[in-house]
N, C-alpha and C positions, 0 to 999 in steps of 0.2 A: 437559231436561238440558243440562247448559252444557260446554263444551267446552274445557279449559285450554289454550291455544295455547302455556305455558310447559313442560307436559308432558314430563319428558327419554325417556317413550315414542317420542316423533314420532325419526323419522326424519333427522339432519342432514345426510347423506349428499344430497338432495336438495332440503330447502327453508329449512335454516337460514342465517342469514347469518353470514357468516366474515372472517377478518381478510382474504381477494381477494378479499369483494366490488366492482364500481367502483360509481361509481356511475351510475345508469339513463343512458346517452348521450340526446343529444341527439337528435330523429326527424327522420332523410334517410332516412328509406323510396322509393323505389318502385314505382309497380304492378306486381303481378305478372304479368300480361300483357307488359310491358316487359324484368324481368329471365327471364323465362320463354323470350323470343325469343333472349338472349344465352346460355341455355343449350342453347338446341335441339340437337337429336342427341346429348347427351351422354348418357352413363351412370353411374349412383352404385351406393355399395354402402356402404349403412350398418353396419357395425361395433359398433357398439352404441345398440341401441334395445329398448324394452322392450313390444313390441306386444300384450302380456296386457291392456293398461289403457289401449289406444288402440283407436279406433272406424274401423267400415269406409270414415266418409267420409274416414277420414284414411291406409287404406290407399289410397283410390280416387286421392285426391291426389298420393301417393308415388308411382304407377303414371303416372299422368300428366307428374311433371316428371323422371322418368328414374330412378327407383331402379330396379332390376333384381335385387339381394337385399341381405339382410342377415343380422344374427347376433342375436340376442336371450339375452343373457347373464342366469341365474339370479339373483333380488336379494332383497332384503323389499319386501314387498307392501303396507305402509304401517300395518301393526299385526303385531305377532310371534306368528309361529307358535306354537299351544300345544299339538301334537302332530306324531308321525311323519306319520301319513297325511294331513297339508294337506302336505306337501311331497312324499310320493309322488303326490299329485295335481296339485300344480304341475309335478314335473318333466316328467310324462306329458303334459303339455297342452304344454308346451315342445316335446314329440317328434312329440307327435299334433296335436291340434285345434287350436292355433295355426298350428304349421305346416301340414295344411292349408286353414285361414282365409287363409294370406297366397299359400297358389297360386291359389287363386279370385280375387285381383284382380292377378295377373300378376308376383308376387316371389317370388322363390327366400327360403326361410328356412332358416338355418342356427340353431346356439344354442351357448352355455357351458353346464357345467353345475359348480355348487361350490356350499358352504356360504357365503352371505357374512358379510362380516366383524362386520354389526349383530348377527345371531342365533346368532355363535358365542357372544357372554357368556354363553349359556343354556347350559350345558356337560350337564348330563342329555342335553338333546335334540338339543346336538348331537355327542353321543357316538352316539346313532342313527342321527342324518343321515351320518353317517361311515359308517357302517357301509355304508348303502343305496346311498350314491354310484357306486362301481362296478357298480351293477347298470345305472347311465345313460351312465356318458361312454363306455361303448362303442358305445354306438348309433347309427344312423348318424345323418348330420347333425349330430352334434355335432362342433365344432370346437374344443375347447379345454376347459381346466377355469378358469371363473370365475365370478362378476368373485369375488376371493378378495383379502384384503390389510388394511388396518388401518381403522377407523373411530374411535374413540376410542384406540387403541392399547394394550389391554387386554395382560398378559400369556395370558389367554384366546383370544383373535383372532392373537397372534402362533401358540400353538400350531395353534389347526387351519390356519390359511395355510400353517407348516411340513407339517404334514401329507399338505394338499393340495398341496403342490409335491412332496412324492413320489411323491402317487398321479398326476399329470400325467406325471412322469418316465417312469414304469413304462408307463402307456399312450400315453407318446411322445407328447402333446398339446401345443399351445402353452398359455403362464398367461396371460390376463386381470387384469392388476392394478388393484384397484380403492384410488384412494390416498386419506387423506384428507383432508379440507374445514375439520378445523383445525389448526394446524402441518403445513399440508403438505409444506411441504422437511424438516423431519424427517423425516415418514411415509414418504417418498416414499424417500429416501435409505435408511432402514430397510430397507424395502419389496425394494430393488434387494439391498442388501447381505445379508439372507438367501437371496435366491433363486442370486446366486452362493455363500453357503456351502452351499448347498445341491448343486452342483455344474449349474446348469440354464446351456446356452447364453441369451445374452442374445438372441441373434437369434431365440429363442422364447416370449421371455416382452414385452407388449402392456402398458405402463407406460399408463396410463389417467388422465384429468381432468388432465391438467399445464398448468401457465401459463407465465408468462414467469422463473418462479423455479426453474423444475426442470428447464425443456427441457432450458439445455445438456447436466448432470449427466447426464439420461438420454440423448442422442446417445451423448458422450462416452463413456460403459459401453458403447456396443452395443446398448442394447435399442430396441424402437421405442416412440416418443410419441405417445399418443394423444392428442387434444384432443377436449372435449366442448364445443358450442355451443350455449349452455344459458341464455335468459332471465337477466341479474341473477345469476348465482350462480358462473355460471363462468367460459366464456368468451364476450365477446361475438362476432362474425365480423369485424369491423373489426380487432378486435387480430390475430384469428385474421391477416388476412390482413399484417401486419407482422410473423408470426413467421415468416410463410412465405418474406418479401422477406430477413429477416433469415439464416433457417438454409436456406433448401432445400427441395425435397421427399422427399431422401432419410429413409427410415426415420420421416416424418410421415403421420399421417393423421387427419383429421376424422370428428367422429360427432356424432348429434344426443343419446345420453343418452334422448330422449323417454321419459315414463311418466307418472305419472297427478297429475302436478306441472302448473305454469305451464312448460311445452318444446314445441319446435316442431319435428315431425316434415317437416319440409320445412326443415331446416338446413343440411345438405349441399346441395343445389342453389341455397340461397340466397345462400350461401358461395363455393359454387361461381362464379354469377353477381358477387357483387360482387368474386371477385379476379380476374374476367376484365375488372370495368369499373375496376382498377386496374394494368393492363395484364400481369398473371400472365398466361405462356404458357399454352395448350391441353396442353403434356403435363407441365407442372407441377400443373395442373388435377387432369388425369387422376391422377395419380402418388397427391397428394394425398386424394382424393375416391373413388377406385377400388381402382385396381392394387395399390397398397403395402396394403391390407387384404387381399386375395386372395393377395399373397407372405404375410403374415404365420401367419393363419390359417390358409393351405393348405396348411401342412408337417403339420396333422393329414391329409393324404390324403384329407379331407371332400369337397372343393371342385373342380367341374367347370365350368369357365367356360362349357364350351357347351350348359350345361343354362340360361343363362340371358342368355350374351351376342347372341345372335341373335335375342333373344325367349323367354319364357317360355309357353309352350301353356297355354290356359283351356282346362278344360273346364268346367262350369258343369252337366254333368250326374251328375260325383262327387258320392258322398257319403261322410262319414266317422263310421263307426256308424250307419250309416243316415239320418245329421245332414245337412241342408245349409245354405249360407249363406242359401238361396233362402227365403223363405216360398212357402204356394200362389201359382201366377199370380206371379207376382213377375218383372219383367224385370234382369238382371245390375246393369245401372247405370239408378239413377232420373234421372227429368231436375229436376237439383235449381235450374233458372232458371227453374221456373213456379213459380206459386203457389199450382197445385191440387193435392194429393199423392193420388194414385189406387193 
């Protein structure tokens, strides 16, 4: 079977290309033993990452170069849901099994939870999905209702976003705004302007993927700006780190986006790294990379720093449903620099 890669099934939110793509930069990489040493002792906290469609050597990684948690916001999974129960099982792994897959390699997981904006066109199902949602964003560990906001900017996707910015209101959550990847400053501008007629303070609603065409707009308003460091499609970290010299670190913050695309769950730190070898202060750094996700998000009353800022506790003897990460005999971390695998 052959596989249409023009398909308008796929997903554009993720891997199509748009009128910001740049194009591929030029490679001034270096080792990451090099910029690993300039981030030392630092701490991150990714804000949105999509760890359902990422693997343990990429948790084991995170844990390594200083994440300490993150948020893993509800999305499409890369083909559309064709019933209620693939999303009641997704959102439960969001609460459950993911989250505790990502304590066994030493990060605090948080999550969104919302309809996103691809699978609202499907209006049957997602008159269901409505329905069921409140049975999750109260739960603990969730932090917000999203990522929720426009993708092709259907009259369909504007309703349930309305929707969901009420059901946020009522359970006092911060919104995840998920903007979109083609006419983004309209989207985006849209995006902002219903959620104030909506009556949502902006300092709770996490304006998501902005580039150099929406920041100011969204400062401006009061809401915060997320940026996504995303391979080719969104931002790369070099700009990143000129929007930072540009605007500040108030009310910015970096995420890596990572999911089951060409993304790099080691974005934040890497970011992190190159705007300290472009002389960005240490609590601009922080502000950027850390803190400003934990003010934003933490107005859900989810969020305990010192469940994670002193170190996260392994145990390696949990289990969840009787599941663990462990196979038999199996030791925590394999030593992945031989070449015998036992």
């Amino acid at each position: 079977m052959c596989l249409n890669h023009n398909d308008t099934t796929q997903n554009p939110s993720h891997f199509e290309e748009s009128e910001e793509i740049a194009t591929a930069p030029a490679h001034r990489d270096i080792a990451w033993n090099d910029y690993k040493e300039l981030i030392k002792g630092m701490r991150f906290f990714d804000p949105h990452i999509h760890m359902v469609s990422r693997t343990t050597d990429d948790y084991q990684a995170m844990h390594q170069a200083g994440i300490v948690a993150l948020i893993e916001p509800a999305f499409w999974v890369g083909q559309p849901r064709t019933g209620l129960s693939s999303f009641k099982d997704y959102y439960s792994s969001l609460v459950g099994w993911e989250r505790f897959r990502s304590s066994q390699f030493g990060i605090k997981h948080y999550c969104t939870m919302g309809l996103n904006s691809r699978e609202a066109n499907n209006e049957p199902l997602a008159e269901q999905v409505m329905e069921i949602l409140p049975l999750y964003i109260y739960k603990e560990g969730v932090v917000g209702v999203g990522e929720i906001g426009f993708d092709d900017q259907t009259s369909a996707e504007e309703k349930y976003y309305r929707l969901q910015l009420e059901l946020a209101k009522e359970a006092k959550l911060p919104v995840q705004i998920h903007t979109p990847h083609r006419d983004k400053k309209k989207g985006t501008e849209r995006s902002m302007a219903i959620a104030l007629e909506h009556g949502l303070d902006p300092s709770w609603v996490i304006v998501d993927h902005n580039n150099e065409e929406t920041v100011k707009s969204v400062l401006d308003q009061g809401f915060w700006a997320a940026f996504t460091i995303y391979p080719f499609t969104k931002m790369g970290n070099e700009r990143m780190v000129k929007v930072v010299e540009q605007y500040g670190p108030e009310r910015i913050m970096v995420n890596s986006a990572a999911d089951w695309g060409i993304s790099d769950p080691l974005a934040i730190p890497k970011t992190a790294a190159l705007m300290k070898m472009r002389g960005i202060s240490d609590e601009t750094i922080r502000l950027v990379t850390y803190q400003n996700a934990i003010d934003a998000f933490g107005k859900s009353g989810q969020i305990d720093v010192s469940d994670f800022e002193s170190g996260y506790a392994i145990d390696h003897t949990e289990k969840f449903h009787g599941n663990s990460i462990l196979r038999g005999g199996q030791q925590p971390v394999p030593a992945k620099d031989s070449l015998v695998i036992q």
